[in-house]
N, C-alpha and C positions, 0 to 999 in steps of 0.2 A: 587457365592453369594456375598450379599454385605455386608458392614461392619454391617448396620441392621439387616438384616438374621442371620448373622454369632451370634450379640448378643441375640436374641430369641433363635436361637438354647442353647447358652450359656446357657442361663436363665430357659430352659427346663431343659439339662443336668441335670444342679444344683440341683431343683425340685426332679428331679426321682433322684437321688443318697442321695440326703437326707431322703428320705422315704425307703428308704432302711431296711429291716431291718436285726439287727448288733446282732445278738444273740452272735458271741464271745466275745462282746466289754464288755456283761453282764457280763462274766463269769470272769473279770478284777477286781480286787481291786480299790479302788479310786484315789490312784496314776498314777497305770497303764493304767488306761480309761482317763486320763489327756495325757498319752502320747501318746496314740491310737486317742485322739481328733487332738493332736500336727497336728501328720501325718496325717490323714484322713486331716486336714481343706487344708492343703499345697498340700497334690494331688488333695481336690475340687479344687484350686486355681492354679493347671496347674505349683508349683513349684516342682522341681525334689529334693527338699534336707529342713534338717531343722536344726536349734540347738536346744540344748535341754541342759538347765542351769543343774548343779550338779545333772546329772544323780545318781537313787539310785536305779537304776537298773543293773544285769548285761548285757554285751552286747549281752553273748545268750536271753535273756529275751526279751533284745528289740527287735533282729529278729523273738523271735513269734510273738509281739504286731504287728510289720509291717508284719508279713503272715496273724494276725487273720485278718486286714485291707484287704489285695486281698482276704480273703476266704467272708468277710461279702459283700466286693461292688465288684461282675463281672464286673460294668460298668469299672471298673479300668481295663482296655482291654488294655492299652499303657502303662504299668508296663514292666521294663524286668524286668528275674528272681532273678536276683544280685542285691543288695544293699551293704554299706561299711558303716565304721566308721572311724574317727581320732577323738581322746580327744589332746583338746589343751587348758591348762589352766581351769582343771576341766570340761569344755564344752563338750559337743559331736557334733559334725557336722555329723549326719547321710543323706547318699545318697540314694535315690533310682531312676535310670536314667529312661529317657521313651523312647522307640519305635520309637516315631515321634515325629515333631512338633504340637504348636497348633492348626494349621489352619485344621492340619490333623486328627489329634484329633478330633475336630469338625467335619469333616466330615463324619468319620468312625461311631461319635456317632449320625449322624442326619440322616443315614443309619438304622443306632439299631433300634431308635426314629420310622421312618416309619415302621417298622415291628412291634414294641410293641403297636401304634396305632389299628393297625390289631386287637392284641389278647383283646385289650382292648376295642374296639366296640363291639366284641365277648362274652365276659368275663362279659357285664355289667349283671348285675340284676342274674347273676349267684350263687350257693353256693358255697363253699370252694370245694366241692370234683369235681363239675361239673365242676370248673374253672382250679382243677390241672388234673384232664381226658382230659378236651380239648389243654392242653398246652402241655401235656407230648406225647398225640397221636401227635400231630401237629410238634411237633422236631421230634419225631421218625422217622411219614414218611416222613418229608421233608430235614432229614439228612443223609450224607451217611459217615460210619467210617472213615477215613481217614486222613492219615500224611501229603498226596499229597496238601495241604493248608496253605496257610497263616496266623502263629502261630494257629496251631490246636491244641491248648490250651484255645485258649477264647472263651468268647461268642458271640463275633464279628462273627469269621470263621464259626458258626453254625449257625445262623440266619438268616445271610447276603451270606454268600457264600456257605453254607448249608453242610459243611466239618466240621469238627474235632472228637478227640478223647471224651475218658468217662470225661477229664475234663472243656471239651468245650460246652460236652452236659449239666452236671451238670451245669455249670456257667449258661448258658442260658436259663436251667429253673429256678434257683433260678431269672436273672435277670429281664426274666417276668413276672413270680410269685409275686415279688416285683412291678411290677408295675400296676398289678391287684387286688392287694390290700391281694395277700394271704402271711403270713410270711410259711419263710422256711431257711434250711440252706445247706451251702454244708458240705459234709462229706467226709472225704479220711483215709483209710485204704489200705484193701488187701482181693484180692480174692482167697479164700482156693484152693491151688495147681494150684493158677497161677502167674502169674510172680515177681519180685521183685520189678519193677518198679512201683508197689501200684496201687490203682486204687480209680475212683471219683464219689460220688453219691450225693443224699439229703436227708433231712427230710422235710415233709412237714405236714403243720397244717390246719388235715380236718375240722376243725372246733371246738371251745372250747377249746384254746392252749393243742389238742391231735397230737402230733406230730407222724408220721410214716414214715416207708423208702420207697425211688423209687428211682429207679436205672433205668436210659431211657436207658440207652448205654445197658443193658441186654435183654430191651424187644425191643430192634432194630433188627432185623431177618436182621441177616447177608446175607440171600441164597437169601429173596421175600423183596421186598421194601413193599409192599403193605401187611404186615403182622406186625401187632402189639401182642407182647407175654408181658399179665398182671403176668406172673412169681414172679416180681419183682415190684410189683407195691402199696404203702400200707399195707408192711406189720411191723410185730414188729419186735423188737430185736432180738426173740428168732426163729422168723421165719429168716429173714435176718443171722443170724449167723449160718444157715446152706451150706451160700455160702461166706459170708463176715465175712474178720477179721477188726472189727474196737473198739474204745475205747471212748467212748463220755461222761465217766465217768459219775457225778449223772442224766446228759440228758439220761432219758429213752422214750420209746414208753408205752403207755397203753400193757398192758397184753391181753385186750380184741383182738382176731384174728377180721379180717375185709373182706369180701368176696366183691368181686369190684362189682360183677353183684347185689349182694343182697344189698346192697348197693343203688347203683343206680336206683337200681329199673328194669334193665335188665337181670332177669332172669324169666322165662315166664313158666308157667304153663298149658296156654291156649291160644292158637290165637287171639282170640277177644280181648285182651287186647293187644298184639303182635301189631295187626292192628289197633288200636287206638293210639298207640305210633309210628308205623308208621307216619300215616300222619301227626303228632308233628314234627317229625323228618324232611319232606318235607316242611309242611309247614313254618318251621323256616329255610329253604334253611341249614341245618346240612350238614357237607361235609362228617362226616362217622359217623357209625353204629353199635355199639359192642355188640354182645349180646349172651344170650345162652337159652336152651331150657332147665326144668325139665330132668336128668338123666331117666327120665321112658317115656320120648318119644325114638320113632324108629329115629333114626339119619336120615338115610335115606328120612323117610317119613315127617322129617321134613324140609328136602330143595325142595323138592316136593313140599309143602303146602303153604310154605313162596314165593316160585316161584309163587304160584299161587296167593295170596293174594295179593306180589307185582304187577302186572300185572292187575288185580282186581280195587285197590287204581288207579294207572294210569290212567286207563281210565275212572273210576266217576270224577277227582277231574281233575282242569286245573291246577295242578302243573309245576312249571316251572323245571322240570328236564330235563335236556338232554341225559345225561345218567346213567347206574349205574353197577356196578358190584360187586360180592361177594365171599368171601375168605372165606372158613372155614378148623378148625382143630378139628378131628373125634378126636381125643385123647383128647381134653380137653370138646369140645359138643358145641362148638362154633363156630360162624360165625358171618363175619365183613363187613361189605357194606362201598362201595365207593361209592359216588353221585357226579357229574357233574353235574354245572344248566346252564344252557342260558342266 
């Protein structure tokens, strides 16, 4: 690319990292969101260090303000995990090194850039909950767990390379979610009676700053790639603290429980409306399908029918599919369509 390109990309960056949104920076007194600006302006600005006149902070203090900065902007993807300090002359000269260069930098981020494009042609005219459904299915199946990657802690590695662990997942849904216009944040705690090495989720805001938890790394079915498990998906505090230890002190969830199908409008009663949502679903080329049936139909008798209807819909309508296939789990009454188009 050339030194043009290189500054567009720049200038994009910028954009989507300012729009960010910084929910720990809130939870800051007004000193400390002065120091949180500090840092944040000098990482937008590609410098690895800052001073910071008669700090009146301690220095543990300052390393949260520069963690709440990697928890609020994923796109800080070229952070390593150390930072330092030396006070010289009441000053603090705080460091935090990067990864790579800038040109690298830019690159890795003009990578990000064309995938958040994607979600964001996808995402327009959407609501809050449509836009975190489509983004959270969309990591899920296009990510596989794994150490075997290229810092499988950011959101880079899951996007773009389609690897990383629970904090690579989380980063990169908050970092889309951010650029689809939904606020959200990450979270880190710990999973009851797993390991010590903590673990990384979100909250997200369905709409009406009602914030609730999803945890993508739990409803990634480790065994089927082509299985998304809503487990973990929108729920509250008291639902989530049946698996998660976390502390988000006075950030809480609504108390109100939220059922994903009921919700969305996918859970069905009757066919006829099954198959009018169908061909919505065709006709907007949707790549999958989540849904479930009323608990008082015959499971069986309902992949029967839906086999049939699908099939039906095909051939009255010239939709462009190519092809389709479908996953169900008898234990929850659910079943998930993949669509292929042409």
């Amino acid at each position: 690319m050339n030194i043009e390109e290189y500054a567009q990309i720049r200038k994009n960056y910028v954009s989507l990292v300012e729009r960010s949104y910084k929910h720990y920076r809130s939870t800051l007194n007004k000193y400390e969101q002065e120091i949180y600006d500090v840092i944040f302006g000098a990482i937008l600005s590609f410098k690895d260090k800052v001073q910071i006149k008669n700090l009146r902070i301690s220095p543990k203090r300052l390393f949260d303000i520069y963690d709440y900065v990697k928890k609020d902007i994923p796109f800080f993807f070229f952070l390593k995990g150390e930072s330092s300090y030396t006070t010289r002359n009441n000053n603090v000269d705080f460091k935090f090194p990067f990864k790579m260069d800038v040109k690298q930098i830019l690159d890795y981020s003009y990578a990000i850039m064309l995938k958040l494009l994607e979600y964001q042609v996808v995402c327009k005219n959407k609501s809050n909950l449509q836009k975190i459904t489509y983004v959270h299915n969309k990591i899920v199946l296009n990510t596989l767990y794994s150490k075997g990657v290229e810092d499988p802690y950011s959101a880079y590695s899951v996007l773009v390379l389609g690897k990383g662990v629970c904090a690579g997942y989380a980063k990169a849904l908050k970092l889309v979610l951010d650029a689809v216009g939904v606020n959200s944040l990450y979270v880190s705690g710990h999973v009851i009676g797993g390991s010590a090495n903590g673990h990384a989720w979100n909250m997200v805001d369905i709409g009406g700053n009602s914030f609730y938890h999803v945890d993508s790394t739990f409803d990634d079915s480790m065994q089927d790639k082509n299985i998304i498990s809503y487990d973990h998906f929108i729920l509250t505090d008291e639902q989530m603290r049946e698996t998660h230890i976390f502390n988000m002190g006075s950030f809480r969830t609504p108390t109100k429980e939220i059922d994903y199908f009921t919700a969305s409008k996918r859970c069905y009663s009757d066919f006829d409306t099954f198959r009018e949502d169908l061909i919505e679903v065709f006709k907007n080329e949707e790549e999958t399908f989540y849904f479930r049936f009323d608990r008082t139909f015959d499971y069986d008798e309902v992949e029967e029918e839906i086999s049939e209807i699908i099939q039906e819909v095909l051939r009255s309508y010239r939709f462009n599919v190519n092809q389709w296939r479908y996953y169900s789990n008898k234990d929850r009454n659910t079943l998930y369509f993949i669509i292929e188009y042409r």
